[in-house]
Each structure stands twice: as C-alpha cells, then as structure tokens.
N, C-alpha and C positions, 0 to 999 in steps of 0.2 A: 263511385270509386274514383279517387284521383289519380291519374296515370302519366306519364310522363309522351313526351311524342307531340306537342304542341308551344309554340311559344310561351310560358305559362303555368304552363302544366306544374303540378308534385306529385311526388311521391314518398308514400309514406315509409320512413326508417326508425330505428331503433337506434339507443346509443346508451352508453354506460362510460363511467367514469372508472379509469383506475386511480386504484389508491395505494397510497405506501402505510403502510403498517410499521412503525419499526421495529415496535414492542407490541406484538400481539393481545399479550396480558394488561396493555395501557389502553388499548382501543385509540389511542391517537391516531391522527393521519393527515398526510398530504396529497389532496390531489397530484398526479403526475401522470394524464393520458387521457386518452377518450378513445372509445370502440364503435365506429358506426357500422351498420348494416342497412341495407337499401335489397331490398327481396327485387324488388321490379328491375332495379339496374344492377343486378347480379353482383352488388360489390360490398365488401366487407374493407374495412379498414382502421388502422389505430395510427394515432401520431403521439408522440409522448413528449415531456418535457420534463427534468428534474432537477426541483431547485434545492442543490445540494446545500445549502445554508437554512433555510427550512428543514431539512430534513435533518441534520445536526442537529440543531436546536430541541428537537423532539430526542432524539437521541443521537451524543457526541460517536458512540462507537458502532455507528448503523456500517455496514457496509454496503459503500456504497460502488463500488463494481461492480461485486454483486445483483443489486438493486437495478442499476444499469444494463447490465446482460440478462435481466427477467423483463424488462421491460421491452430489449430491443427484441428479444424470443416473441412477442406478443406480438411485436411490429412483425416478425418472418412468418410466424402462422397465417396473420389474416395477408402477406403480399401472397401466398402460396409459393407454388413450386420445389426445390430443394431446399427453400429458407423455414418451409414448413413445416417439413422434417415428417413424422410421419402422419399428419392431419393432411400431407400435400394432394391425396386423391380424393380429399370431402367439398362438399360444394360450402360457397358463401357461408351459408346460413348456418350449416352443421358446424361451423368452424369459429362462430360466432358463438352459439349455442353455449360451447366446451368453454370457451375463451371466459363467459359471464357466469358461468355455475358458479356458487357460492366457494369458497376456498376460506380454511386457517392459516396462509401464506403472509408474509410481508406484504408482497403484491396482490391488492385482490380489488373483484370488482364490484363496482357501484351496484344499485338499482338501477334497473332501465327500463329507459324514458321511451317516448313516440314524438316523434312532428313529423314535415313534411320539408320536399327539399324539393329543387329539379337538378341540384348537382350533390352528391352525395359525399364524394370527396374534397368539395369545396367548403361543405360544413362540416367535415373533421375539422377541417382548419379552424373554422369560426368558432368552434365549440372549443378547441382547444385555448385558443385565442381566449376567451370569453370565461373557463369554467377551470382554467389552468394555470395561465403562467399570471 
C-alpha cells in the first residue's frame, strides 16, 4: 500500500472532471473543474474554471451565472463547513461520493479516475491546469 508520511511517499486519490452540459439533449461539453479526493489525507476538493466563450460557442443563450453558482456550490460542498450547506456534517469521501453520482444536469461529472499524489490539493491544481483551462 502506498501511504503517505515519508519523503516520497503517495497516496492514492480519486478525481473526476466536471462538465458543462449546455444542451442536455446535444451531449456537448466543456470541461470546467476537477473533484479530487485523497481517502488517506482526509481531503476532498474541487477547483473550477469557466471558459465562458467556449461555453457560448456551444450554446449563445447558456446561462452563464447560473452555471457559475453550480459550480462555486461544488467548490462549498467539498471546502465543508456552512459553505456545504447541508452535506456540512459528511466526511470527505461521502461528499465526494454525491458530488460524482451521475446527474442529467448542465453540470455534471466525469468518470473517475485513480493515481497517486503526496499533496492532494496540489494536484487539483495540476489537474485543473492540465485537463481544463
């Protein structure tokens, strides 16, 4: 098992991509986010990014406020606390879980993945980086 706790070390997480949907009925999409989870280092997290000209392009009358405040909801679920709303007393994983169930939303999420990390918020970033903008 690889664990974290050593210079070196990983640990293995989970991650899924959100997507914009604009037209349901089109099956188009834009990436716009990524959801890690890391079970060993207790952390769940999403960063997002929306490239609102992309996303026009697919569709001129998408709204995008909208789109925008489903996404930053996704960011308050996985920071916890009052931002969570009422997933705020589930641990990491259960909140991750809900966050990746399949949905017929605008917003919805990828397949998910596995690798390994030793910082797990430092590959949102990377992934976002990399699978997003």
């Amino acid at each position: 098992m690889v664990r974290a706790g050593r210079p070196g070390d990983r640990d293995v997480y989970e991650y899924a991509l959100l997507r914009v949907v604009p037209r349901v009925e089109r099956g188009e999409c834009i990436n716009a986010g990524v959801l890690v989870y890391c079970r060993a280092q207790a952390y769940v997290g999403a960063r997002t990014h929306l490239d609102e000209a992309r996303l026009l392009a697919l569709d001129p009358h998408a709204d995008v406020a909208g789109i925008r405040a489903a996404l930053a909801a996704v960011e308050g679920v996985c920071a916890g606390g009052a931002a969570a709303g009422q997933a705020a007393g589930d641990d990491a994983g259960r909140r991750f879980r809900w966050l990746v169930a399949p949905r017929s939303t605008i917003v919805q999420p990828g397949p998910v993945h596995t690798g390994l990390t030793a910082d797990a918020a430092a590959e949102t970033q990377r992934l976002l980086d990399l699978l997003v903008r």
